[in-house]
DRENTORKOL-3810 file (N, C-alpha, C; in nm, 4 decimals):
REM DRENTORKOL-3810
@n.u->2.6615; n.v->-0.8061; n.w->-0.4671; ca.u->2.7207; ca.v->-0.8609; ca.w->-0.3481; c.u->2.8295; c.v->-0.9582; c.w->-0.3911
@n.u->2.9275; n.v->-0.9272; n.w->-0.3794; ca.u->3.0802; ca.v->-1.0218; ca.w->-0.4287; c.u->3.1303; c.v->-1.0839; c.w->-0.2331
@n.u->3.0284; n.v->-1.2296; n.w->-0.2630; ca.u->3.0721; ca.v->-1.3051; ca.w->-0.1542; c.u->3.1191; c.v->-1.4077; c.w->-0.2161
@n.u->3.2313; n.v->-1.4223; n.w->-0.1352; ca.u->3.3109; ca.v->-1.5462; ca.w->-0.1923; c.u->3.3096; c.v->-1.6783; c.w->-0.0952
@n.u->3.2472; n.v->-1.6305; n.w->-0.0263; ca.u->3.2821; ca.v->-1.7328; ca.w->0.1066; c.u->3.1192; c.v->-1.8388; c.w->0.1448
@n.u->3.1100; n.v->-1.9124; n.w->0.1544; ca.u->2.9535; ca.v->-2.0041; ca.w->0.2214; c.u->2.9548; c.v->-1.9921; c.w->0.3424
@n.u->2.9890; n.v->-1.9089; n.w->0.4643; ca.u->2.9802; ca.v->-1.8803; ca.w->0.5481; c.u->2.8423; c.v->-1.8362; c.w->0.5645
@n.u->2.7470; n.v->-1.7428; n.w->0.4901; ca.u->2.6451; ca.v->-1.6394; ca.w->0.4492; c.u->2.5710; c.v->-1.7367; c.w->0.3796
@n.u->2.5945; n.v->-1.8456; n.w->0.3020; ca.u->2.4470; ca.v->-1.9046; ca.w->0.2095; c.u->2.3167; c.v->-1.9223; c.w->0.3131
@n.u->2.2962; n.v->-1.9833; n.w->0.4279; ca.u->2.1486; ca.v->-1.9427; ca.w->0.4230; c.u->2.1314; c.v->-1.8553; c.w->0.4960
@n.u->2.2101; n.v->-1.7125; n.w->0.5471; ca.u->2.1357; ca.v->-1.5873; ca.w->0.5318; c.u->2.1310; c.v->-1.5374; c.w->0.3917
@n.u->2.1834; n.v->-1.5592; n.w->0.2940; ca.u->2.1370; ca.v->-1.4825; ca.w->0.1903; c.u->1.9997; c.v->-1.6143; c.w->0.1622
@n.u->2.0021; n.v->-1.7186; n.w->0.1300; ca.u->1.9229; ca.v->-1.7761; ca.w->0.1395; c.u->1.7601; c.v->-1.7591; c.w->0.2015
@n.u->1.7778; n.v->-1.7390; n.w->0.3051; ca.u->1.6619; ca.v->-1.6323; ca.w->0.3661; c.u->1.5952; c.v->-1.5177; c.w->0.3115
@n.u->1.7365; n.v->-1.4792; n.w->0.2555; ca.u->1.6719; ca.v->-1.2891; ca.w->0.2000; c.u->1.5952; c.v->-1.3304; c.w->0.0767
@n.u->1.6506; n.v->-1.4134; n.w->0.0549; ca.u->1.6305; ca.v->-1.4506; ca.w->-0.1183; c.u->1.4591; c.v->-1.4898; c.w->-0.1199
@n.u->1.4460; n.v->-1.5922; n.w->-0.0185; ca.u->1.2907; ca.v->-1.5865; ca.w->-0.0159; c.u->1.2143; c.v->-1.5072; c.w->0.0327
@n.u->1.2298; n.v->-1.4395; n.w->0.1403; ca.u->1.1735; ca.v->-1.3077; ca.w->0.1482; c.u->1.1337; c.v->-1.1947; c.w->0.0924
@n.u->1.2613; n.v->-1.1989; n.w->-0.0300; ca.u->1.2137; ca.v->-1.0732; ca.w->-0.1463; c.u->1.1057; c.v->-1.1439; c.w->-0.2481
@n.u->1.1182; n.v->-1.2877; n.w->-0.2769; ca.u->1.0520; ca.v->-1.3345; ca.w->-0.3770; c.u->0.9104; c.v->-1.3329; c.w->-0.2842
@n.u->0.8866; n.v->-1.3520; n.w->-0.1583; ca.u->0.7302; ca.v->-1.3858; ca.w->-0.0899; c.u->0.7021; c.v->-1.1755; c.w->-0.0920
@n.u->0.7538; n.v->-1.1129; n.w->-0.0981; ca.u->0.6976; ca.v->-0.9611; ca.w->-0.0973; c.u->0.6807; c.v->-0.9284; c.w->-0.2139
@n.u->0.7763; n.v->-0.9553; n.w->-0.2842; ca.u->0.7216; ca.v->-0.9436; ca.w->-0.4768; c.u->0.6460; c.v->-1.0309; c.w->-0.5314
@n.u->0.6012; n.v->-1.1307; n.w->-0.5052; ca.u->0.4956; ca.v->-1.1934; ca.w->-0.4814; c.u->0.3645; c.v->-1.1756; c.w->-0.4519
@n.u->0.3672; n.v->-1.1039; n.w->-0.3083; ca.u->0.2252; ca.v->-1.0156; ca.w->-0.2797; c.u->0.2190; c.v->-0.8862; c.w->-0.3466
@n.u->0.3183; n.v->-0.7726; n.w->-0.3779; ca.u->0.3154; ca.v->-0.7068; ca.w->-0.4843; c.u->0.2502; c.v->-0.6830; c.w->-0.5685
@n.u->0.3130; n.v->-0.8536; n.w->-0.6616; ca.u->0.3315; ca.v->-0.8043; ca.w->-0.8326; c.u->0.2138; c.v->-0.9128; c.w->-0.8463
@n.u->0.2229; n.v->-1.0604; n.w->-0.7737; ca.u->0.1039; ca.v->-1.1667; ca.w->-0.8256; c.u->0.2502; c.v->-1.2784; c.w->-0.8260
@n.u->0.1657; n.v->-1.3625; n.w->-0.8711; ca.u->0.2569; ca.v->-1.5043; ca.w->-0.8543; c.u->0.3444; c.v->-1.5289; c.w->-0.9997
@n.u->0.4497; n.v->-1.5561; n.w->-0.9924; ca.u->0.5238; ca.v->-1.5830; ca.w->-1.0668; c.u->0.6196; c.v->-1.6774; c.w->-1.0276
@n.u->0.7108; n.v->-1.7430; n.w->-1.1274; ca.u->0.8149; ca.v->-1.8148; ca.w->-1.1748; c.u->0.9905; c.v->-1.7421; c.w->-1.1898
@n.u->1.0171; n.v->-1.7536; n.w->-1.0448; ca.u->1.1281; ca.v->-1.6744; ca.w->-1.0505; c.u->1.2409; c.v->-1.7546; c.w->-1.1196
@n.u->1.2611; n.v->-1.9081; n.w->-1.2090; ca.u->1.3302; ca.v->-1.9636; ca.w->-1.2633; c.u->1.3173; c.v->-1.8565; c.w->-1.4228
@n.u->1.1668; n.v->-1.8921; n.w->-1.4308; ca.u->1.1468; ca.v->-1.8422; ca.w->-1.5810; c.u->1.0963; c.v->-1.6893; c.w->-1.6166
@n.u->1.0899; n.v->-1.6005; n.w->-1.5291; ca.u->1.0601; ca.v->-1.4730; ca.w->-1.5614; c.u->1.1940; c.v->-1.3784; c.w->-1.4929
@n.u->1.2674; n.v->-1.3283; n.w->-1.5982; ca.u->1.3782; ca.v->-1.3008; ca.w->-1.5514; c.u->1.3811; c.v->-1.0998; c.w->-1.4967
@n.u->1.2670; n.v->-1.0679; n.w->-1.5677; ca.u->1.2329; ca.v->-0.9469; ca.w->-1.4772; c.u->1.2511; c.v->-0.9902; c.w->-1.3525
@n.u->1.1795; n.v->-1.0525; n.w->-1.3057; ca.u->1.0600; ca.v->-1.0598; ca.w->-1.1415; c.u->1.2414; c.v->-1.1546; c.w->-1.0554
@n.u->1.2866; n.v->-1.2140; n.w->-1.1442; ca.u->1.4247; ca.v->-1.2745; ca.w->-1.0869; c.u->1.5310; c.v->-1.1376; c.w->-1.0320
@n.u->1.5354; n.v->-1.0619; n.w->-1.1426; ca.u->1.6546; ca.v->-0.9426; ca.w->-1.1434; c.u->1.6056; c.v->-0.8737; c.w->-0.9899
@n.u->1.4305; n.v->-0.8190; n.w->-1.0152; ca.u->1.4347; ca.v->-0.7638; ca.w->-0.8715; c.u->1.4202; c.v->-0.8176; c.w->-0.7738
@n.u->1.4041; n.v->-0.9544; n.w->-0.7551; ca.u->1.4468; ca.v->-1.0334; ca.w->-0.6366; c.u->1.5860; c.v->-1.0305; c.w->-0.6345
@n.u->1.6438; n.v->-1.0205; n.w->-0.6898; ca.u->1.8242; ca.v->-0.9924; ca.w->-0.6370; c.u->1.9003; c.v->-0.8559; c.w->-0.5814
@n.u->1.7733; n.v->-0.7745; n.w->-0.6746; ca.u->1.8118; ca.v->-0.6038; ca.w->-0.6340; c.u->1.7714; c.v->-0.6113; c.w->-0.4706
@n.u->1.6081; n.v->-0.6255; n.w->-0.4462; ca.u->1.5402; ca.v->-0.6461; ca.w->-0.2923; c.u->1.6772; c.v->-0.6863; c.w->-0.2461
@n.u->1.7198; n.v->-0.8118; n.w->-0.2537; ca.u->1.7843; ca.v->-0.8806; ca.w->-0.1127; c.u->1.9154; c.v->-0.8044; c.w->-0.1072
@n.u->2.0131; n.v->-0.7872; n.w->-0.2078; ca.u->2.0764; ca.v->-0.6775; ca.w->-0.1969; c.u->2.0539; c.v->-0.5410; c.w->-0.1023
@n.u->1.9632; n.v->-0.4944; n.w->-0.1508; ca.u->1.9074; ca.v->-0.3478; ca.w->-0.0335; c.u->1.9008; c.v->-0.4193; c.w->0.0532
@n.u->1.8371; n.v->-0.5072; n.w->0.0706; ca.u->1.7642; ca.v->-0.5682; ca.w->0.2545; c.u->1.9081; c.v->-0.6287; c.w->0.2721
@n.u->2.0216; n.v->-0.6857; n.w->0.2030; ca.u->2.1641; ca.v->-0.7138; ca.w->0.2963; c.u->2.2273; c.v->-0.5865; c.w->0.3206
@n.u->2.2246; n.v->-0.4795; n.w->0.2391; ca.u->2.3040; ca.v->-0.3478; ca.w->0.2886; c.u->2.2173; c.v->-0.2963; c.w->0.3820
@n.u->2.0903; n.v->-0.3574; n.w->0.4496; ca.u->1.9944; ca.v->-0.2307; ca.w->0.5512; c.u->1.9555; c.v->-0.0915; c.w->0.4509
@n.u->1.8760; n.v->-0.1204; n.w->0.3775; ca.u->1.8716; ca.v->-0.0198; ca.w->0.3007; c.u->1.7654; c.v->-0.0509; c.w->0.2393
@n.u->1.6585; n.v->-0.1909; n.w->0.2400; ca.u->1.6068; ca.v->-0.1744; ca.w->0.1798; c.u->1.4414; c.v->-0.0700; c.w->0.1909
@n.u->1.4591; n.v->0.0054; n.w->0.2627; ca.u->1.3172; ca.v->0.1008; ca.w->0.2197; c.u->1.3498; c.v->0.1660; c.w->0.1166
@n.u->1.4682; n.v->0.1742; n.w->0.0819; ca.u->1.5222; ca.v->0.2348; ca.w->-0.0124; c.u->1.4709; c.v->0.1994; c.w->-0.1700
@n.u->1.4462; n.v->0.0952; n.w->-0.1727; ca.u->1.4358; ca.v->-0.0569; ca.w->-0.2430; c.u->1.2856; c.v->0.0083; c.w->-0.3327
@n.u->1.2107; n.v->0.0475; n.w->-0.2699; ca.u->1.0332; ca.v->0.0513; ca.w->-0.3906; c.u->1.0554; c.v->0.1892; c.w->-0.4537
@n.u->1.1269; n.v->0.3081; n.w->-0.3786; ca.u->1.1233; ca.v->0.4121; ca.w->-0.4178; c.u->1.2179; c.v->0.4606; c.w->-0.5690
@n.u->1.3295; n.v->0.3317; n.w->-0.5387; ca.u->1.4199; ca.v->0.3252; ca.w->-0.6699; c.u->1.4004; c.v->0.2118; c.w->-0.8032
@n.u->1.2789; n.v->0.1673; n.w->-0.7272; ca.u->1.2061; ca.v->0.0074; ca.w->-0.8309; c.u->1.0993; c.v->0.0424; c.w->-0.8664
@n.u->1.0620; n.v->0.1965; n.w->-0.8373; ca.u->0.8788; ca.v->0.1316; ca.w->-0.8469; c.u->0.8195; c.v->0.1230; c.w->-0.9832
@n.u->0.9214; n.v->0.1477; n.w->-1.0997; ca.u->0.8765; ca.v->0.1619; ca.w->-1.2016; c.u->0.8880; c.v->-0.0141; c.w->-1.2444
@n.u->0.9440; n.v->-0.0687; n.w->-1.2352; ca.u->1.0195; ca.v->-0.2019; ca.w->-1.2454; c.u->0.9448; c.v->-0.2913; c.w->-1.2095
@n.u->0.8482; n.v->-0.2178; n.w->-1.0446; ca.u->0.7433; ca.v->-0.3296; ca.w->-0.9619; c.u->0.6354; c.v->-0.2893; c.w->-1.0594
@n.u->0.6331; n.v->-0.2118; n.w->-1.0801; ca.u->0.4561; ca.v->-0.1747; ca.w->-1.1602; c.u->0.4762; c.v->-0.2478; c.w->-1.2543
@n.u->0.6005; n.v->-0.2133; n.w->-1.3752; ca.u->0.5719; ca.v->-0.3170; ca.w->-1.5087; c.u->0.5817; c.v->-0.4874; c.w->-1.4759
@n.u->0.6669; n.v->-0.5170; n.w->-1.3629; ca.u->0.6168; ca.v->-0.6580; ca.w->-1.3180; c.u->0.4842; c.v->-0.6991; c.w->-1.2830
@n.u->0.4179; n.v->-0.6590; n.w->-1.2341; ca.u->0.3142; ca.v->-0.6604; ca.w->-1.1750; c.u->0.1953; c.v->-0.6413; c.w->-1.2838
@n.u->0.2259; n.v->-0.5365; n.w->-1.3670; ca.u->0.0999; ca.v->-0.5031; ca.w->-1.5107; c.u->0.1605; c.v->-0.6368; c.w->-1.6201
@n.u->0.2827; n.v->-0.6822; n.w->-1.6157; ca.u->0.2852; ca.v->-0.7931; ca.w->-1.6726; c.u->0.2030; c.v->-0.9387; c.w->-1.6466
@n.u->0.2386; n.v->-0.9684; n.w->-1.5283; ca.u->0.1701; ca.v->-1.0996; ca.w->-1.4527; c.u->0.0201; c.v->-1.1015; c.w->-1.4913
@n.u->-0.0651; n.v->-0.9356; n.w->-1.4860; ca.u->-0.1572; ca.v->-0.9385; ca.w->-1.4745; c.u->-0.2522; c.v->-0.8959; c.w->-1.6172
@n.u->-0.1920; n.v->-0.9014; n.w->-1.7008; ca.u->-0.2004; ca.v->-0.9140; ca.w->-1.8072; c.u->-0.2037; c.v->-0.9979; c.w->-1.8528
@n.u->-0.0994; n.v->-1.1380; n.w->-1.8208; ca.u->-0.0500; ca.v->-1.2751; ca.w->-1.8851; c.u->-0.2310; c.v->-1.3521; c.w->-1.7640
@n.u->-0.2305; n.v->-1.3188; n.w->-1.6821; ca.u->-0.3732; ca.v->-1.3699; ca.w->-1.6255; c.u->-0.4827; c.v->-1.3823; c.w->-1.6619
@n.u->-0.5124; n.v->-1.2041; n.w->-1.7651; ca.u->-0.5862; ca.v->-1.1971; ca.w->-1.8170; c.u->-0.6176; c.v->-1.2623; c.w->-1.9516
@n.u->-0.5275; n.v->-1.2986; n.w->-1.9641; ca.u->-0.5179; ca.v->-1.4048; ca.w->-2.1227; c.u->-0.5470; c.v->-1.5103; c.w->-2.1099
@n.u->-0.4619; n.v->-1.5538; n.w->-1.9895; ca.u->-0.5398; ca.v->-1.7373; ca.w->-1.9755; c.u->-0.6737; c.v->-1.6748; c.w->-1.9199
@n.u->-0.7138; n.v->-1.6187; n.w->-1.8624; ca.u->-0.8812; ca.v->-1.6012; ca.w->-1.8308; c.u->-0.9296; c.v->-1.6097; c.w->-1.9548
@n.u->-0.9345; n.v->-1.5176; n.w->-2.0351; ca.u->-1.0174; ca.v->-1.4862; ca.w->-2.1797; c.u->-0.9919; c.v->-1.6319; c.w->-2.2633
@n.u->-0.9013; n.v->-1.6977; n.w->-2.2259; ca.u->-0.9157; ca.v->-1.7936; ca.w->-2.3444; c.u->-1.0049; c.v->-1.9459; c.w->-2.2562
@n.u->-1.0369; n.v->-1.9400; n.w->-2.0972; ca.u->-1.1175; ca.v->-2.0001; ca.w->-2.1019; c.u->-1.2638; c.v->-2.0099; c.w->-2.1607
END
């Protein structure tokens, strides 16, 4: 999305949390500063969801949501085992 203008910051603003609260219930909780997977497809989501397109969005990610998601839950399973 090549916006040049702040006319749009908090509708994209909006989208932006919206994709992170659905990849979220998804994938599991994460750190969209520090996990730059789970960041990239929060930018792809809001992208589709600003073009109206995003159903489009899991069918062209889903490989992307699964390894996010088998990641998180993997990194869970580690801090579990080491309690």
């Amino acid at each position: 999305m090549h916006i040049s203008h702040s006319s749009e910051d908090d509708n994209l603003k909006r989208l932006l949390s919206f994709s992170v609260e659905i990849l979220r219930e998804k994938c599991g909780a994460f750190d969209v500063e520090k996990n730059v997977r789970a960041k990239e497809l929060v930018f792809e989501r809001t992208r589709y969801l600003y073009n109206d397109a995003v159903e489009y969005f899991e069918d062209n990610f889903l490989s992307e949501i699964t390894s996010l998601g088998l990641s998180i839950a993997l990194k869970e399973g580690d801090s579990d085992a080491a309690v």
